[in-house]
MARKE-285400 format. One record per residue: residue number from 1; residue in one letter; chain; x negated, y negated, z of N, C-alpha, C, CB in turn. Coordinates in Angstrom, 2 decimals, padded with zeros to 5 digits. Glycine has a CB too. Layout:
N
NUM|a|A|X|Y|Z|X|Y|Z|X|Y|Z|X|Y|Z;
...
END
This chain:
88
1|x|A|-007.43|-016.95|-020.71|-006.91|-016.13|-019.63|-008.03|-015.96|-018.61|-006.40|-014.74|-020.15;
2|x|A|-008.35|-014.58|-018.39|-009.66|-014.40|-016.89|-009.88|-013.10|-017.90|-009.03|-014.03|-014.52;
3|x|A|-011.45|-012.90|-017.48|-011.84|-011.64|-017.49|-011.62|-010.26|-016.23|-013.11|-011.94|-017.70;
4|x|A|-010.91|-009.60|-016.92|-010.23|-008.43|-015.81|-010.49|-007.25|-016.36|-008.55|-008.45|-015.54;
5|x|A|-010.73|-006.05|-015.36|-011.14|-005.05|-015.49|-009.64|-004.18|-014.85|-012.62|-004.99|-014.83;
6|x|A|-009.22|-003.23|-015.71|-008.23|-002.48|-015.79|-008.40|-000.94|-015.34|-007.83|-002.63|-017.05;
7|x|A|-008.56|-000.17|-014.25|-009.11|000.92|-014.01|-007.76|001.92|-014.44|-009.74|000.95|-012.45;
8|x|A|-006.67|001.77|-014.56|-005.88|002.86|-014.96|-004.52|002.18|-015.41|-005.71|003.97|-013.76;
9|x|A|-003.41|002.82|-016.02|-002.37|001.67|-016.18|-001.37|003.04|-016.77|-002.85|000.01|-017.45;
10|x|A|-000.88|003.94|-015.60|000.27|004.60|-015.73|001.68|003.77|-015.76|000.24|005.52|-014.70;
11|x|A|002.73|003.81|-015.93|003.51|002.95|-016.63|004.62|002.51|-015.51|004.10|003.66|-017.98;
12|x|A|004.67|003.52|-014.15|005.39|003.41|-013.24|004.97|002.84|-011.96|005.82|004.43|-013.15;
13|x|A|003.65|002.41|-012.37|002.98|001.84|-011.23|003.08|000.23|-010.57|001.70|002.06|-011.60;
14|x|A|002.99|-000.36|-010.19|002.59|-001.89|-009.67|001.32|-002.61|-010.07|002.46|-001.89|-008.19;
15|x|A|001.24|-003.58|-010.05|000.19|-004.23|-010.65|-000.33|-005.02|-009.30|000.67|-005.17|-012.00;
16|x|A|-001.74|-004.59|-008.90|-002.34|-005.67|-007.58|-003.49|-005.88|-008.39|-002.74|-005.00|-005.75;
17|x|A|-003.83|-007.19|-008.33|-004.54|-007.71|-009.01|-005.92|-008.43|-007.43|-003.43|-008.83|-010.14;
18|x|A|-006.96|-007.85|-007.85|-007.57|-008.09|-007.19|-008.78|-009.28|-007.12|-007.71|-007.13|-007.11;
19|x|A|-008.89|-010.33|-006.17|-009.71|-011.64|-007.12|-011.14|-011.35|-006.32|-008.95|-013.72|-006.85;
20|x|A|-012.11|-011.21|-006.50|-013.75|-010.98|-006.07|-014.79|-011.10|-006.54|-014.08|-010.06|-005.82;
21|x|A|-016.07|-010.89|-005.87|-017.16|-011.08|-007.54|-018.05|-009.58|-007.74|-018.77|-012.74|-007.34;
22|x|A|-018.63|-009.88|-008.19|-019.48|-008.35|-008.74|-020.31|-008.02|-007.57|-020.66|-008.50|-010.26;
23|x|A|-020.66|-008.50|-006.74|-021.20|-008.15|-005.08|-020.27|-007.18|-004.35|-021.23|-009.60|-004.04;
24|x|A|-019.43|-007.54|-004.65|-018.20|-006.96|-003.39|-017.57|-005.47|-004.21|-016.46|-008.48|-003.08;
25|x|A|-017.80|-004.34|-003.23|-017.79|-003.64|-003.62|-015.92|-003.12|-003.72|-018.88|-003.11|-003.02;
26|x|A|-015.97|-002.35|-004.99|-013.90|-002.28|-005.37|-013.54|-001.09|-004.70|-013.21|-002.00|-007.37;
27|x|A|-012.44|-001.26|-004.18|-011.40|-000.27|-003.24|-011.35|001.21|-003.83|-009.69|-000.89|-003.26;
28|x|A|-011.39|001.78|-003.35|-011.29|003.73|-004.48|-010.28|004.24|-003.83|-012.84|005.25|-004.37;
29|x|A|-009.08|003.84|-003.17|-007.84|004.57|-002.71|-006.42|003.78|-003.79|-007.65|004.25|-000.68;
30|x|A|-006.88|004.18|-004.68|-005.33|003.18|-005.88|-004.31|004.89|-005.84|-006.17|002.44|-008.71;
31|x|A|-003.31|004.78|-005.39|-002.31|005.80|-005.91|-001.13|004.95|-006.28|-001.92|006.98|-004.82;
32|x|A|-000.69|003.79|-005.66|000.94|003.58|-006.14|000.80|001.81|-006.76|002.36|003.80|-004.39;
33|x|A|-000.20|001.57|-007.27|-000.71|000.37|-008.63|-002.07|000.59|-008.87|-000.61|-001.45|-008.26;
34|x|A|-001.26|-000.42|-009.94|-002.98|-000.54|-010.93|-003.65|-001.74|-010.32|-002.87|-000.96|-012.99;
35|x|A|-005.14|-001.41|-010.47|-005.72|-002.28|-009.72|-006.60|-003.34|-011.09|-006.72|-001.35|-008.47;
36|x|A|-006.24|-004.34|-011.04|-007.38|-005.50|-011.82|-007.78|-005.99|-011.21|-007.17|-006.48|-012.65;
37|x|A|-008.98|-005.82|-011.59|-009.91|-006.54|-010.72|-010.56|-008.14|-011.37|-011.18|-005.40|-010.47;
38|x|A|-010.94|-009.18|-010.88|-010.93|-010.36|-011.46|-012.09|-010.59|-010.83|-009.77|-011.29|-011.32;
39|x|A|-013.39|-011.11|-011.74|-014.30|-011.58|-011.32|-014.86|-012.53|-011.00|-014.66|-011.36|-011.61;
40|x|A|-014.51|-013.59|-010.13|-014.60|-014.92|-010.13|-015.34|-015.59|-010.11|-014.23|-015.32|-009.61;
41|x|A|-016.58|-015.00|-010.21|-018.21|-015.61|-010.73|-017.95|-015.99|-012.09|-019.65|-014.38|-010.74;
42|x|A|-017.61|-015.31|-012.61|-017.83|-016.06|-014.33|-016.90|-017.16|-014.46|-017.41|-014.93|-015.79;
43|x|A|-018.01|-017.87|-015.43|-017.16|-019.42|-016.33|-016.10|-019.44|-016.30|-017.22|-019.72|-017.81;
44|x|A|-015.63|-018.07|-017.00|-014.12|-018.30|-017.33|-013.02|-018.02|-016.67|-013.82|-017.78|-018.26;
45|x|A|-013.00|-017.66|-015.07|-012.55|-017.95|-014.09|-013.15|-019.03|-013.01|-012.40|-016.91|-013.74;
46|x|A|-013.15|-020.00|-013.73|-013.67|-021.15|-012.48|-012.09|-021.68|-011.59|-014.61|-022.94|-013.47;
47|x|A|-011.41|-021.62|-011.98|-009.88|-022.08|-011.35|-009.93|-020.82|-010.48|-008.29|-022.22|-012.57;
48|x|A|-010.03|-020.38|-010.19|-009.89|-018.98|-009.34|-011.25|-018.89|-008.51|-009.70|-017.48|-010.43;
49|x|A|-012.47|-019.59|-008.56|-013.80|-019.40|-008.31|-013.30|-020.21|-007.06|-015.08|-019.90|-009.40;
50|x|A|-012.54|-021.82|-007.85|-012.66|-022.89|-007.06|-011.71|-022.32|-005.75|-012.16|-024.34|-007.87;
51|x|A|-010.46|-021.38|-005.88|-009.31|-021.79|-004.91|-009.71|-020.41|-004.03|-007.44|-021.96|-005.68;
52|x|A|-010.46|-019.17|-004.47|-010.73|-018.17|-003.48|-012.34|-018.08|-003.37|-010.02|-016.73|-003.91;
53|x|A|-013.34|-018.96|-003.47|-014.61|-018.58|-003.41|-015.12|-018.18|-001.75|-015.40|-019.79|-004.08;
54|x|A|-014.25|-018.72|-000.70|-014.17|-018.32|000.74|-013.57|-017.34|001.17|-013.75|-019.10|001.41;
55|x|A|-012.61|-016.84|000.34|-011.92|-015.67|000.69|-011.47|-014.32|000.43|-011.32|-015.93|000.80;
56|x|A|-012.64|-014.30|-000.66|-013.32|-013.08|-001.04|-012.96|-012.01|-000.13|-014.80|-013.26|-001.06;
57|x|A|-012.29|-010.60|000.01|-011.30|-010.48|-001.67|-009.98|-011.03|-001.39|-010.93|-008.67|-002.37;
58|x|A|-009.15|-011.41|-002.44|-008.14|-011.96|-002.52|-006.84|-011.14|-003.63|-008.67|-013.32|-002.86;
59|x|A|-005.77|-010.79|-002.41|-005.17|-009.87|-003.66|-003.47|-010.81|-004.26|-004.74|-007.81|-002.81;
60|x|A|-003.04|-010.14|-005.04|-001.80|-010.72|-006.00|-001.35|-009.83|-005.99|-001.83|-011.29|-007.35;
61|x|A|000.04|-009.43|-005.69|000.52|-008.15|-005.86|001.85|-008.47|-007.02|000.99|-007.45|-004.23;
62|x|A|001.98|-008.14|-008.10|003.26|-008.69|-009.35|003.32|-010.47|-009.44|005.20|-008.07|-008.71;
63|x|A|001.48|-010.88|-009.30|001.89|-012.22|-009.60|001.32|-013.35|-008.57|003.43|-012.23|-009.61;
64|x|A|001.92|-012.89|-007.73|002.08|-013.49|-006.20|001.30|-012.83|-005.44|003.45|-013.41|-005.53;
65|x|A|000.61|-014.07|-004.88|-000.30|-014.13|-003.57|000.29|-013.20|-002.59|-000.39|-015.63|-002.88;
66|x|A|-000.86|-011.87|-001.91|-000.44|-010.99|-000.76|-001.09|-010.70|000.01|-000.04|-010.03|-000.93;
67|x|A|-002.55|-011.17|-000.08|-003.63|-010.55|001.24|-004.54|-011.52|000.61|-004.27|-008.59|001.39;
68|x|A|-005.78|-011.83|001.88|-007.05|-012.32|001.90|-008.02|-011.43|002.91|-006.94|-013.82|002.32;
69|x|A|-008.90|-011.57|002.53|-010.08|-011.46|003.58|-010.35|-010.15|003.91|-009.81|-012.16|004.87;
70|x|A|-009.39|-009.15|003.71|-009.45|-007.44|004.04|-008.04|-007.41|003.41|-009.62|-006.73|005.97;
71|x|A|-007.84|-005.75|003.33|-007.26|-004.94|003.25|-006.19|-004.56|004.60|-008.17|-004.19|002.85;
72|x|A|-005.09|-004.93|004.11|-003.41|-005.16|005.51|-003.03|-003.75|004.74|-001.61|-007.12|005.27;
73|x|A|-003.31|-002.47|005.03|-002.98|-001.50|004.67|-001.39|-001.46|004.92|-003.80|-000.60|005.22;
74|x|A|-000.83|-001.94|006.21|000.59|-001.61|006.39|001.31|-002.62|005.52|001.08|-001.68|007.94;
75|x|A|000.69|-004.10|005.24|001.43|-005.49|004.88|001.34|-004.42|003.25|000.34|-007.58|005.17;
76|x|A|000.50|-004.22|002.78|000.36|-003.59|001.82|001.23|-002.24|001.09|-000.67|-003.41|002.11;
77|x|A|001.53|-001.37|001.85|002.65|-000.22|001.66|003.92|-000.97|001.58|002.74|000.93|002.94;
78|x|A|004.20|-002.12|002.75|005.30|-002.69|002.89|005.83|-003.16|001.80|005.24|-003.49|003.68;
79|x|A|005.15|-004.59|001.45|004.93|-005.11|-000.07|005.57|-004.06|-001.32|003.17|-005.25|-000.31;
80|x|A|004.93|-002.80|-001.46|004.77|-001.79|-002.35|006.34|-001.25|-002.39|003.57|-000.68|-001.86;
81|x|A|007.21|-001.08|-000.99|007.77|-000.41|-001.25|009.18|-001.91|-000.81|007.40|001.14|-000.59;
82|x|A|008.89|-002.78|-000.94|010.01|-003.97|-000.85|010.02|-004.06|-002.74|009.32|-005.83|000.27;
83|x|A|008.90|-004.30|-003.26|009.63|-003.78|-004.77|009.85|-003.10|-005.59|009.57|-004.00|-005.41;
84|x|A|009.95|-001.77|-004.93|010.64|-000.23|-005.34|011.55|-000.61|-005.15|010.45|001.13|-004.70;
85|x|A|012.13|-001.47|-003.50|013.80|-001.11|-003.20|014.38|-002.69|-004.26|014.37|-001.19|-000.80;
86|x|A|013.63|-003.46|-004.82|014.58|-004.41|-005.66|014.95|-003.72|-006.67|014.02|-005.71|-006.18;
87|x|A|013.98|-003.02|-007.12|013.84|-002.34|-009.27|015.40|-001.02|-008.85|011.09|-000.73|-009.98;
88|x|A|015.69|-000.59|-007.62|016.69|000.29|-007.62|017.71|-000.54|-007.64|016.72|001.22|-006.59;
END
């Protein structure tokens, strides 16, 4: 699999999975997902080293590719709340 770091995992939340390396400092505003964070310096993410090493940070929101390069705060809420309105 990857080595991932799990900062909280309430049960009603979303999963954004975040791809970066241990330089780059991690986001501290998580209220509506859990954030994993993926370190793509190590060995055992080299498939992930190879396809985002330029585009540091790189996020996944349930899976699927959703941001590069910064933080789309609005693309981001949007995202968040397009799969609240499927799960209803």
């Amino acid at each position: 699999m990857f080595a991932l770091k799990t900062l909280c995992r309430p049960a009603a939340l979303q999963l954004l999975r975040l791809f970066s390396t241990k330089t780059l400092p991690t986001l501290t505003l998580f209220t509506k997902f859990i954030l994993q964070q993926v370190d793509i310096s190590l060995p055992e993410n080299k498939l992930w080293w190879d396809k985002y090493k330029w585009d540091i940070p790189v996020f996944h929101l349930e899976g699927r590719y959703a941001m590069k390069h910064r933080v789309d705060m609005t693309l981001l809420d949007k995202l968040l709340q397009d799969i609240e309105t499927q799960k209803t």
